[in-house]
ROBA-61034 format. One line per field, with one value per residue (C-alpha): residue number from 1; residue in three letters; chain; x negated, z, y negated. Coordinates in steps of 0.25 Angstrom, whole numbers, padded with zeros to 4 digits. Example, Ala and Ser with C-alpha at 12.3 -4.5 7.8 and 13.67 -1.06 7.14 Angstrom:
# ROBA-61034
num	(1	2)
residu	(ALA	SER)
chaine	(A	A)
xx	(-0049	-0055)
zz	(0031	0029)
yy	(0018	0004)
END
This chain:
# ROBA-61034
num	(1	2	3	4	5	6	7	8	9	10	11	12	13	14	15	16	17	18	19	20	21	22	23	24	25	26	27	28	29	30	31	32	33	34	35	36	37	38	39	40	41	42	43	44	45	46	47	48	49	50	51	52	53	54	55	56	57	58	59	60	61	62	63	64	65	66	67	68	69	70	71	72	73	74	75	76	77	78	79	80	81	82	83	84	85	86	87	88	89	90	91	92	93	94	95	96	97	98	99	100	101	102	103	104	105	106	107	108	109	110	111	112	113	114	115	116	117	118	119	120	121	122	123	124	125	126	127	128	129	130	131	132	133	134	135	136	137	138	139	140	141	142	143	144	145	146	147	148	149	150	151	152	153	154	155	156	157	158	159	160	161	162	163	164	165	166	167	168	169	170	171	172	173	174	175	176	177	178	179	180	181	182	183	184	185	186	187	188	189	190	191	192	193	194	195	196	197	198	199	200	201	202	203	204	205	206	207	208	209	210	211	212	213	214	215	216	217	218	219	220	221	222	223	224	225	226	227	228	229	230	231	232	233	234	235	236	237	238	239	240	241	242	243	244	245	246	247	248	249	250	251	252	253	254	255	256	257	258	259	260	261	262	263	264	265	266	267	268	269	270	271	272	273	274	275	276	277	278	279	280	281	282	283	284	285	286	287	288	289	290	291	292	293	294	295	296	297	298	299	300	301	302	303	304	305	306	307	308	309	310	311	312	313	314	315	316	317	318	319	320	321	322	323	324	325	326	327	328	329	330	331	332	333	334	335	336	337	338	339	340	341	342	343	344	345	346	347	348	349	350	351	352	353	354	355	356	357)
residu	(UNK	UNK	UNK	UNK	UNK	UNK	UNK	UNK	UNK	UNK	UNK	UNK	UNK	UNK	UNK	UNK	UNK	UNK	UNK	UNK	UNK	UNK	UNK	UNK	UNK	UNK	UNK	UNK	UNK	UNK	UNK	UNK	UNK	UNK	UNK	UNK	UNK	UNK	UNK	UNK	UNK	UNK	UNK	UNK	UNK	UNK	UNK	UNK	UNK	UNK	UNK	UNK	UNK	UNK	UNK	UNK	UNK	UNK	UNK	UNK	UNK	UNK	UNK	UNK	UNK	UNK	UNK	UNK	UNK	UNK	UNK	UNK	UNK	UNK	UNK	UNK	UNK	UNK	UNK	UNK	UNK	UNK	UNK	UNK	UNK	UNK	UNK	UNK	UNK	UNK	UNK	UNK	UNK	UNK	UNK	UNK	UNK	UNK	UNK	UNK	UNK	UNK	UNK	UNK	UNK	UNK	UNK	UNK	UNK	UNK	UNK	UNK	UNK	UNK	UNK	UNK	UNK	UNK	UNK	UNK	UNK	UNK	UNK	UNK	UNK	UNK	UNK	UNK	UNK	UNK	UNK	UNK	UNK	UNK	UNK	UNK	UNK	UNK	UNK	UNK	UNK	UNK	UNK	UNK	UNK	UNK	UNK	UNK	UNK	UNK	UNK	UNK	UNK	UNK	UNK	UNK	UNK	UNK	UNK	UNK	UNK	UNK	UNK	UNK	UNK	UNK	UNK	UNK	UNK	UNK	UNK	UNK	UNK	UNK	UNK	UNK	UNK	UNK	UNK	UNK	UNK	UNK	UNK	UNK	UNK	UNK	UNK	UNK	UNK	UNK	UNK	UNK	UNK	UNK	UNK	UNK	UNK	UNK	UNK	UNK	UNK	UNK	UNK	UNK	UNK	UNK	UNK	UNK	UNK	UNK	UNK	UNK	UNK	UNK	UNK	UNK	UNK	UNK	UNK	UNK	UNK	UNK	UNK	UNK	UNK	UNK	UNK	UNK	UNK	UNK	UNK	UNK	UNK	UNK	UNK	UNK	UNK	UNK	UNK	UNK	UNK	UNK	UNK	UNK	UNK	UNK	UNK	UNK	UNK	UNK	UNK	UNK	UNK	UNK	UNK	UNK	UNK	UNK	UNK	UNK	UNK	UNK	UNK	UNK	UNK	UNK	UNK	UNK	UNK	UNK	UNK	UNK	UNK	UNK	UNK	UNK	UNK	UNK	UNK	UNK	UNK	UNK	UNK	UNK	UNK	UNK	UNK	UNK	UNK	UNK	UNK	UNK	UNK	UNK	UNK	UNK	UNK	UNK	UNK	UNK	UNK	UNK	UNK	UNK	UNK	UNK	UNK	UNK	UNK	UNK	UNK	UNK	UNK	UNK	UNK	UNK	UNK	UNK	UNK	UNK	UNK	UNK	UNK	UNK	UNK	UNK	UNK	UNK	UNK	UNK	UNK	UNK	UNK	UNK	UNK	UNK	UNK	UNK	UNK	UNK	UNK	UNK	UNK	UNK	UNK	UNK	UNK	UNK	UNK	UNK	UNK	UNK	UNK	UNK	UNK	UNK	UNK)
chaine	(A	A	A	A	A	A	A	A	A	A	A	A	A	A	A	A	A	A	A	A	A	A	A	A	A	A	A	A	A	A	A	A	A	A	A	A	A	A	A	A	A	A	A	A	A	A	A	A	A	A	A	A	A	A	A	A	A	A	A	A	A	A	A	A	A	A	A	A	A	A	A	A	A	A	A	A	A	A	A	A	A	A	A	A	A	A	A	A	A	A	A	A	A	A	A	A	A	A	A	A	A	A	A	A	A	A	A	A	A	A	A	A	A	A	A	A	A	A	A	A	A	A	A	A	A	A	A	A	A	A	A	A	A	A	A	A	A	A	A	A	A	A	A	A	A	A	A	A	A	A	A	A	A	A	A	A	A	A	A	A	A	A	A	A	A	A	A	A	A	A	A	A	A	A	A	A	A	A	A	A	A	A	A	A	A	A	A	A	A	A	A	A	A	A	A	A	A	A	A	A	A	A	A	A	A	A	A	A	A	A	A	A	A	A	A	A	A	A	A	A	A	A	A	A	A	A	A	A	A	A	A	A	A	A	A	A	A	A	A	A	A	A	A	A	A	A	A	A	A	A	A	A	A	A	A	A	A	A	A	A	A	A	A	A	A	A	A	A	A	A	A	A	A	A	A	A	A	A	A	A	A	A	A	A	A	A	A	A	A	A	A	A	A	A	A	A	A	A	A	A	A	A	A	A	A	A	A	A	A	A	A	A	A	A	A	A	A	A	A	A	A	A	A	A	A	A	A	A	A	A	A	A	A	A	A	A	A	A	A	A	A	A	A	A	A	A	A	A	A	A	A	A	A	A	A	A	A)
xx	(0127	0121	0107	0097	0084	0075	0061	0053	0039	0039	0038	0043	0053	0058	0060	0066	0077	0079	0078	0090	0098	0097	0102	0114	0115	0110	0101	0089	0075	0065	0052	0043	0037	0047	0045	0047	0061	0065	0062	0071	0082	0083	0084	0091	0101	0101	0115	0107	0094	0085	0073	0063	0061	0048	0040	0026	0024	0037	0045	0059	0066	0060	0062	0078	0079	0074	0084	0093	0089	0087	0100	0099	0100	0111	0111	0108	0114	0102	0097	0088	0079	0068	0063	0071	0058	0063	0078	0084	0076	0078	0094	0094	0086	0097	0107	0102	0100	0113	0106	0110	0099	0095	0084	0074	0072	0084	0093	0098	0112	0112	0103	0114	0124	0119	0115	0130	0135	0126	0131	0147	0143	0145	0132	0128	0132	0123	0120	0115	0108	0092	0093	0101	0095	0082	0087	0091	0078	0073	0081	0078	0065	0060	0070	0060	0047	0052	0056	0040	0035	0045	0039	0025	0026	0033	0023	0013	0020	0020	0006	0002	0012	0006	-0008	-0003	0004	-0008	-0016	-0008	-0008	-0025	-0026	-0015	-0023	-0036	-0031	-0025	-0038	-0046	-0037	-0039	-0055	-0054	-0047	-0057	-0068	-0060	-0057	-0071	-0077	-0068	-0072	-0084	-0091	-0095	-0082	-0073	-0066	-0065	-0077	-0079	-0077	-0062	-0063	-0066	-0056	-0045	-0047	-0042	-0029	-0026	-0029	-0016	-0008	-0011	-0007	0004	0011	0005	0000	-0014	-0027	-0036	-0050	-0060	-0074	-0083	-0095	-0102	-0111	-0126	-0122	-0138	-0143	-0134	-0138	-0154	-0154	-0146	-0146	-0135	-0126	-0123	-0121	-0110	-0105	-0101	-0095	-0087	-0081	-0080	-0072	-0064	-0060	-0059	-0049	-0040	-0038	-0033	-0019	-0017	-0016	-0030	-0043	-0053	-0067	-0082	-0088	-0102	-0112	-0106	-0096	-0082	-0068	-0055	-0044	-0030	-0017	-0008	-0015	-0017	-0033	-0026	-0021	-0036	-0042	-0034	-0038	-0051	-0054	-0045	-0057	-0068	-0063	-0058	-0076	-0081	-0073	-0080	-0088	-0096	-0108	-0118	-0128	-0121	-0126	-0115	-0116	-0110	-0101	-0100	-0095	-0090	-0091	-0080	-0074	-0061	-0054	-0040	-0035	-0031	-0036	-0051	-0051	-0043	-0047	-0048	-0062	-0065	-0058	-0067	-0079	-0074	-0071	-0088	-0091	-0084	-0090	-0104	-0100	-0094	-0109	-0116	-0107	-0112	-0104	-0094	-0082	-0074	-0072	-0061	-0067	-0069	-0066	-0076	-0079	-0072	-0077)
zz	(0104	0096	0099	0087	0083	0074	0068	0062	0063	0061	0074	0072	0061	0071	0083	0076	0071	0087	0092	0082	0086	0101	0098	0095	0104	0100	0108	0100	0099	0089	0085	0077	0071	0069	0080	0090	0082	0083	0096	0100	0091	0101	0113	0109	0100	0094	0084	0072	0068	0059	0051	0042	0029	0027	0040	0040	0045	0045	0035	0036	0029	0041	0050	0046	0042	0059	0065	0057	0058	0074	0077	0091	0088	0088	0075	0073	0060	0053	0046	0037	0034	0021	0016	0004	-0007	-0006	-0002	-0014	-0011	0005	0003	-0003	0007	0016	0008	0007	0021	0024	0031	0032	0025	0029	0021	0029	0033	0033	0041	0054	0051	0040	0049	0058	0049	0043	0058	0063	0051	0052	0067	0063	0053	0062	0066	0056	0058	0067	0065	0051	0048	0046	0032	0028	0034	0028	0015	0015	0020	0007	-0001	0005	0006	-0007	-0006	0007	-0002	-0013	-0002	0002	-0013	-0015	-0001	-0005	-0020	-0013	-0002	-0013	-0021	-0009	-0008	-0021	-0021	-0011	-0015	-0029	-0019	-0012	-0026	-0033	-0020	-0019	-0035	-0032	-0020	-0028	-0040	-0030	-0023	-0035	-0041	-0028	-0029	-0043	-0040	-0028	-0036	-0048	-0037	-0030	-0046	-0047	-0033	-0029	-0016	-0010	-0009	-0011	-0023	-0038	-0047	-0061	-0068	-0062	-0065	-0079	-0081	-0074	-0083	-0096	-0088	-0081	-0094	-0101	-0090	-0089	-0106	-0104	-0092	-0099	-0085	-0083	-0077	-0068	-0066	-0055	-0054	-0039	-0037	-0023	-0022	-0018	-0015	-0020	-0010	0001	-0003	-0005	0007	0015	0008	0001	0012	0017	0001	0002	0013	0005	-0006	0004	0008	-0004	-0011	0002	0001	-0015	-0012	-0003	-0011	-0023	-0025	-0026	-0043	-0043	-0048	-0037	-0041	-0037	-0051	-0048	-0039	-0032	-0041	-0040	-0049	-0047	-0058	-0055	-0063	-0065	-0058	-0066	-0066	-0054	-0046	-0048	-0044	-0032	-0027	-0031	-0021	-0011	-0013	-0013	0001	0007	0003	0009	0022	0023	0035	0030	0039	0038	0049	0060	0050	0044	0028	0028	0019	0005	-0009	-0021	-0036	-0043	-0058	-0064	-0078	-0082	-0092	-0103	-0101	-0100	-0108	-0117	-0110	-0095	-0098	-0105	-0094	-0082	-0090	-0090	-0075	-0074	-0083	-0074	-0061	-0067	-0068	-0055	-0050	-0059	-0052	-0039	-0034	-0024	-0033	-0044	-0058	-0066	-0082	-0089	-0079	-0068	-0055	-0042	-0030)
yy	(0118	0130	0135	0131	0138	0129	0138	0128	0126	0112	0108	0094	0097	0108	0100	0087	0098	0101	0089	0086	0099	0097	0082	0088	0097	0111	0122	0121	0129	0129	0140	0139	0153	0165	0173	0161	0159	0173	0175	0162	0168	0179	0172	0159	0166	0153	0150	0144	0146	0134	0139	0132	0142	0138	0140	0144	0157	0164	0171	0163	0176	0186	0177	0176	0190	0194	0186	0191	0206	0204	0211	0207	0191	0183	0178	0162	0154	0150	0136	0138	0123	0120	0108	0101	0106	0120	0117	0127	0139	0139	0137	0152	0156	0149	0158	0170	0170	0164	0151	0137	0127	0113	0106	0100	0089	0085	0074	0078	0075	0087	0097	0094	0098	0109	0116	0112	0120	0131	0132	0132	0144	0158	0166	0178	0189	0200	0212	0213	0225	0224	0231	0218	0209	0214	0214	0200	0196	0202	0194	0182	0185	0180	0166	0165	0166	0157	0146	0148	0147	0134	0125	0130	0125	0114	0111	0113	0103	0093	0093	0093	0079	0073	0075	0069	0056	0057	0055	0046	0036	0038	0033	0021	0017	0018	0011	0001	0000	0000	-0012	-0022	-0019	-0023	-0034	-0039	-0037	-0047	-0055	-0056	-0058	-0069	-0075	-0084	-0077	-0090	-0097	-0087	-0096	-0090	-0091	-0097	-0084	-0084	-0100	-0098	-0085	-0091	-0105	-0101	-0095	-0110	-0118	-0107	-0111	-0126	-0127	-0118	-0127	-0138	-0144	-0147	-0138	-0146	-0141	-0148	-0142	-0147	-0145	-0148	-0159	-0156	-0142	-0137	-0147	-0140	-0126	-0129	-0135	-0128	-0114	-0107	-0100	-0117	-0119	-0107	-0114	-0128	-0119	-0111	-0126	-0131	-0118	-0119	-0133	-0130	-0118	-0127	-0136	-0126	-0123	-0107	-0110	-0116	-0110	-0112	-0108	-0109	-0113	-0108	-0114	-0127	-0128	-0126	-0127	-0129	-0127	-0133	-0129	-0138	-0150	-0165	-0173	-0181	-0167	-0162	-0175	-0175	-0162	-0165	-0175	-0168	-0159	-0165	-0173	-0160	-0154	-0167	-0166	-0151	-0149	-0137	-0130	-0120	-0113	-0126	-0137	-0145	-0147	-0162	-0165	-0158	-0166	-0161	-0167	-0164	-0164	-0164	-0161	-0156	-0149	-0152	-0167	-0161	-0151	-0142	-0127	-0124	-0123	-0135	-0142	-0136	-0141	-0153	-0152	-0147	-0161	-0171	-0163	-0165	-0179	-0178	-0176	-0184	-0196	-0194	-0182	-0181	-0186	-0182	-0182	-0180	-0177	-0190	-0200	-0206	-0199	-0203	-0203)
END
């Protein structure tokens, strides 16, 4: 067991390194400031002495050069420890002092080696004369000052790092920032407010894109437009928040009935559209009148007062069959809606056949 004295002034640096020299089995005191260490030299006579080169406050070269002149001490074997930024300068500082070095931090396993081969190296020698001891320290001395210039350029360099880190990662996160607000706002410019479904701008931008697609796979494009019967009497009557209230449940039930390919929109007033990819006149028929059963078994309310029941008029066309452009075949869809109404309402009509009920 050898009696260790670590000058540090890192507290917790300091007292991991004890923690791990008492653990196997070494006598172990620690100081913080220069004339706390030297004063435990002298009375703990310790067998190796651990210094930090760089501490604040205390001229490391002086501080060596005292224990050594001290011709009353016995004199310890000395670690010298620096961080890995300045690791070439602080080993001739090492050498010219005749120190062991030990970058820090390191793993335990080689501060462990490193101490346990100091200790096995004999003591120095006592009794050197002051002259010498002076003249050494001279020669070390300006080692000492460039170890300082070096972690100051390096500290320097750190900070000057990190503020760039630091700056760089602001301008990410503002760009990211910047690119999901753009992205709501596209988003929210695409969305109807009231039900919460795509508006006709996206409708119509998005229709040219489906009609590519259905001639490229040669499959067919099916379109259905709704509108809600009597919805001006509901909303003259009843005012508009109970009219939002039917288009909530009618883009709701419209959304339900949509696959996650479909084109769901509100088409502008009480009006609404639906574009299906891939889907045949009797595919969109069939979902047609799922929707329109699925509206009329709604039970909407408004204020406590029940709505009654809600129809929808719709109209159907197919592309190609109805149309040689997306857009032609949605105005086909509008046409067969108009005589969707025109019929009585509440029933469907596929373009250029009769309306069923």
């Amino acid at each position: 067991m050898a009696k260790i004295l670590i000058v540090d002034e890192a507290a917790g640096e300091r007292s991991a390194v004890a923690a791990l020299l008492r653990k196997h089995g070494h006598n172990v005191r620690e100081a913080a400031a220069e004339e706390e260490a030297l004063g435990m030299v002298r009375s703990e006579r310790p067998d190796l002495l651990i210094v930090d080169i760089l501490m604040q406050g205390m001229d490391d070269c002086h501080f060596v050069v005292r224990v050594r002149a001290d011709p009353g001490l016995c004199q310890p074997r000395l670690l010298l420890r620096s961080t890995s930024t300045n690791e070439a300068e602080s080993r001739a500082l090492a050498h010219a002092f005749g120190a062991g070095f030990v970058v820090k931090p390191c793993t335990p396993e080689m501060l462990m080696a490193v101490v346990e081969a100091r200790l096995t190296e004999p003591p120095p020698a006592a009794g050197a004369s002051n002259a010498y001891l002076r003249s050494a320290g001279a020669l070390v001395q300006p080692v000492v000052k460039l170890v300082r210039r070096v972690a100051e350029r390096n500290a320097q360099l750190e900070v000057a790092r990190t503020a760039l880190d630091l700056e760089i990662k602001k301008r990410i996160w503002a760009e990211q920032e910047l690119t999901q607000a753009n992205r709501l706002l596209e988003d929210q410019a695409m969305r109807d407010v009231v039900t919460g479904l795509h508006n006709r701008r996206y409708l119509e931008e998005s229709l040219a894109r489906e009609e590519s697609r259905a001639r490229r796979m040669g499959q067919p494009l099916g379109i259905m437009m709704v509108d809600v019967d009597h919805f001006k009497t509901f909303n003259d009557t009843l005012g508009h928040a109970t009219g939002d209230t039917i288009l909530r449940g009618v883009g709701e039930c419209m959304a339900s009935h949509a696959r996650g390919e479909d084109i769901t929109a509100r088409y502008g007033g009480d009006e609404f559209a639906l574009v299906m990819a891939r889907a045949t006149q009797q595919i969109v028929w069939q979902r047609a009148e799922a929707l329109r059963q699925s509206v009329r078994n709604l039970r909407l309310g408004h204020d406590g007062q029940e709505l009654g029941p809600v129809s929808l008029s719709i109209g159907i066309a197919v592309f190609p069959d109805h149309g040689e452009t997306g857009h032609a075949v949605l105005h086909a869809a509008d046409s067969a809606l108009i005589q969707s109404k025109r019929q009585g309402r509440d029933r469907i009509v596929v373009m250029g056949e009769a309306a069923i009920a």
